[in-house]
N, C-alpha and C positions, 0 to 999 in steps of 0.2 A: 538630416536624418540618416542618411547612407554613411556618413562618416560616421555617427554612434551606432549605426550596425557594427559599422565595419571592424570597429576596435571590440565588438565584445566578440571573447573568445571561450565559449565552454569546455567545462570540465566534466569529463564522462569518469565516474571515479569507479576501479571494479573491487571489491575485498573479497576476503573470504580463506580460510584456511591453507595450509602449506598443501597443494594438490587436492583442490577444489577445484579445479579444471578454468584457471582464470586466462591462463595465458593462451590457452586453443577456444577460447570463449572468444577473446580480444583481438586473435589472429582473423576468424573467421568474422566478427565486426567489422575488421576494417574490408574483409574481403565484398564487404555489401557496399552495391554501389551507392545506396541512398547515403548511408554514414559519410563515407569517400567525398564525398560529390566534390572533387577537383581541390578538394583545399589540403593545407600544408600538416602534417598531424605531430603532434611530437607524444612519444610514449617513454613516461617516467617508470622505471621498473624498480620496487620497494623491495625485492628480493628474487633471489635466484629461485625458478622453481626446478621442477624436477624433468617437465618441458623448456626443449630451449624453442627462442625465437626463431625462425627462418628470414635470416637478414634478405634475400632476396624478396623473398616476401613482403615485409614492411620498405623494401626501395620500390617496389613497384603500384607500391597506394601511398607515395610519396609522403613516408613516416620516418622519424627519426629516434630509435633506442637511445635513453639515457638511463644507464641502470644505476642505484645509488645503494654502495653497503649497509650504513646503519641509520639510524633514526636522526641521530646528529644533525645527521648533513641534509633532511628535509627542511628547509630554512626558507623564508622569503627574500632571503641575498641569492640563494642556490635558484630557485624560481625566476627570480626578475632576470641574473645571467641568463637562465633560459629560454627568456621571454627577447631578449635581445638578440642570443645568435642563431636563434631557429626561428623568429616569427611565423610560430603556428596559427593554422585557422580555431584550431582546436586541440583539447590537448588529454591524454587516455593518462590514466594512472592504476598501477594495477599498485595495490596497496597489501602492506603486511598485517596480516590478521593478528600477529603478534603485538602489534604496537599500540592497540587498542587505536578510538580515535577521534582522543581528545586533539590533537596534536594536527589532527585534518580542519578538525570544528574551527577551533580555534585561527589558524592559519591566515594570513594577510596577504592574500592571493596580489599577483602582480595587477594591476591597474585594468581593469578590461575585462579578466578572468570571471567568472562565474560558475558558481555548481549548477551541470544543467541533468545530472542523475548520478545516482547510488545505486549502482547493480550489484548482490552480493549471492555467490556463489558457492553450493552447500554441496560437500559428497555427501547423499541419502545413505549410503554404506555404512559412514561414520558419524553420521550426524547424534545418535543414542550417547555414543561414547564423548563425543563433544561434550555433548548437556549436560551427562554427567560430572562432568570436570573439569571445564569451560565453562557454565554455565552465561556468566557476570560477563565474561568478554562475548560471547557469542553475540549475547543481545544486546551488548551496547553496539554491537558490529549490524546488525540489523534495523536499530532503532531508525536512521535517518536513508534507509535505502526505498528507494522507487520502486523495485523491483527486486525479488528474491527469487532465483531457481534453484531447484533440487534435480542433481544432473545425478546419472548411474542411479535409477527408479530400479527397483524387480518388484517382483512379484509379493514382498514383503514389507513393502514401504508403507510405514501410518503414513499416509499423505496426507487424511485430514486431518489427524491429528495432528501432525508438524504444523501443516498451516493453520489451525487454532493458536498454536504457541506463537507463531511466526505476529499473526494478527494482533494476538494478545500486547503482545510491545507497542506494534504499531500498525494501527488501524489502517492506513494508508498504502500499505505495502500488496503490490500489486504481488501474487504467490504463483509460480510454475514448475511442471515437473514434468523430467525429460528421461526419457529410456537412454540408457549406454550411448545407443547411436545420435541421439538428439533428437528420435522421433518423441511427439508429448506421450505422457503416460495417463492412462486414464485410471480414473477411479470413483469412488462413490463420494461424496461430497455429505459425510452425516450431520445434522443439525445437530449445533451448539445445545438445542434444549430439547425436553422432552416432550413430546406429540400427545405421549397419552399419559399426562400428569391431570390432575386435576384440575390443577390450575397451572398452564404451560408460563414458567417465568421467562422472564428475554430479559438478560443482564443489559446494561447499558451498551455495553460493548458491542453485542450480539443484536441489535437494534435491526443494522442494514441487511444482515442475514435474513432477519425476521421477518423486514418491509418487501425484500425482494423475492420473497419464498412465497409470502403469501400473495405478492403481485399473481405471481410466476401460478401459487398451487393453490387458487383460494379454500378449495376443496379440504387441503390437510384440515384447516379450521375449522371448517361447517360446523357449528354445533359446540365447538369447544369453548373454555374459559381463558381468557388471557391475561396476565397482570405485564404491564413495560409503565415506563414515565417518557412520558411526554410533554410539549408544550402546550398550552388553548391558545388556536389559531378559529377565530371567528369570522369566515370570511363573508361580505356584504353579501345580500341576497342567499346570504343560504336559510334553508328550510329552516323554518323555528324551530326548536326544540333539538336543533341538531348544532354540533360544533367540529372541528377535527384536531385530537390531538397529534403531535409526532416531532418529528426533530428536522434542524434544516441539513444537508450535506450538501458539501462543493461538487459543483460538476467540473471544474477543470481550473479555477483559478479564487483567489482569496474573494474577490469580489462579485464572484458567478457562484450563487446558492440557491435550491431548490426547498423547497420544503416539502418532505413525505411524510405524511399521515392519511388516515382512514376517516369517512364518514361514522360519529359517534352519535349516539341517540341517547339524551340525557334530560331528566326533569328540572336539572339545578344550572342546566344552561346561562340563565338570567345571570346568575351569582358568578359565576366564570370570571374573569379578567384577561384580554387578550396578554398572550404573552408569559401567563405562569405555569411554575411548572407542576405538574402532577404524577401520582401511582396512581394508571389507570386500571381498571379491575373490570373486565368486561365479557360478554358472552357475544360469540363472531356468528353472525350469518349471513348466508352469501347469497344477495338478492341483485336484481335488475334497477339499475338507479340512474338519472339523470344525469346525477354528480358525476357517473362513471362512463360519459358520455353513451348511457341506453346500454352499456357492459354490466355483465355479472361481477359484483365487488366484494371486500367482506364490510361489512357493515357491523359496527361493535355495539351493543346495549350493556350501558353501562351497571355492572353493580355496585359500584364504589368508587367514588373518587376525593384522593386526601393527599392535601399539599405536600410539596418533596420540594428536595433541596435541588440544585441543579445539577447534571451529571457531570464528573472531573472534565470528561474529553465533550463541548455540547456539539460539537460537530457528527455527521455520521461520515464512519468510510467504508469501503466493501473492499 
């Protein structure tokens, strides 16, 4: 088992526009000892930025610069060469936002190699003007990233709004934003939907926002109408007349799912089928419940409930 450790070697991949702050992102990574921790690094550089490297720097967290002019020459011959005269523990690639990246997806990484994160790196300064005229590449640059930060924040950054968009691609992306200095920058975090609709809708999308706000505030709810789709999860020993719908989400791995839903109180319980899905239409009150182990929870009464097709994405992500 220590020898198939041994051979896999991840790829930390960084993108993000010409002076999106990638290469003093990537200096200051290796400068962390946890990253470092005593192994060999090799860093592929997909284009010149407008920072250079500090060669001293990368010799002394025992890294080795390979920069590569054009897209050509990102090859799996050019790879494997590199995998034979640097035997890295692990291996950085700071990538050209220009290049889109199919040509990463794709890729026949040398024998061992693995993606082990997508980190992509957004000036908040320029980001409007991107979207505007970028759009298609932006987001495909985002679609498969870990993690997204918004570096150089002021005082005028949609930040929730960016990260709406950001999510909107891909649910999974973990979203941060950083003042000039790299202190985080705070902000107000507005819900996806409206509080005082009459009927408050939660897009499919907007589910985890949803389940964890109302964890978080069950209070917003009290009283209000809600319509989301959900799964009938009937779990043994629950109260008659009661069922919970909601959706599964991964806590950390394909095979580790939770399932989050709300105690619902419904007359047509009987007729239910474990496992299908529904537009739940329901009125939330937040009452003291066993289910909730003896916690205040919201608890839905249903006013409607009419079969649905199942959502594109049935995962949840936050």
């Amino acid at each position: 088992e220590e020898e198939i450790m041994a051979n896999k070697i991840p790829i930390y991949m960084v993108n993000g526009f010409l002076e999106s702050g990638k290469t003093t992102f990537i200096q200051e990574t290796l400068s962390d000892p946890y990253f470092s921790d005593g192994g060999k690094t090799l860093l592929i550089a997909c284009e010149e930025g407008e920072e250079e490297y500090d060669l001293h720097v990368l010799e002394s967290y025992d890294t080795t610069l390979v920069t590569i002019e054009g897209k050509a020459e990102f090859t799996k011959e050019f790879l494997e060469d590199c995998q034979k005269k640097y035997k890295p523990s692990q291996v950085m690639i700071e990538w050209n936002g220009m290049w889109g990246m199919q040509l990463y997806r794709e890729m026949n990484f040398p024998k061992g190699w693995f993606p082990a994160q997508d980190i992509t790196l957004v000036d908040a300064t320029t980001f409007d003007l991107y979207m505007q005229n970028m759009k298609s590449l932006f987001m495909d640059m985002v679609q498969d990233s870990d993690l997204v930060i918004f570096d150089r924040c002021t005082e005028g950054t949609k930040a929730a709004s960016y990260k709406r968009n950001i999510r909107a691609v891909n649910p999974r992306a973990q979203v941060e934003f950083e003042q000039e200095g790299g202190e985080p920058f705070e902000f107000e975090d507005e819900l996806p939907f409206d509080l005082n609709a009459d009927i408050i809708d939660i897009s499919d999308i907007d589910y985890g926002i949803w389940y964890v706000d109302a964890m978080d505030h069950p209070e917003h709810y009290d009283g209000k109408t809600i319509r989301f789709k959900g799964r009938v999860m009937k779990p043994r020993r629950m109260t008659p007349g009661y069922f919970v719908p909601g959706r599964k989400a991964m806590t950390c791995c394909a095979d580790d799912t939770v399932f989050l839903g709300f105690l619902c109180r419904s007359h047509n319980v009987d007729k239910l089928k474990n496992g299908q899905w529904l537009t739940v239409t329901a009125k939330v009150y937040v009452e003291k419940r066993d289910e909730y182990s003896g916690e205040e929870g919201p608890v839905l009464y249903t006013k409607a409930l009419k079969s649905a097709e199942p959502p594109e994405e049935e995962m949840v992500y936050f």
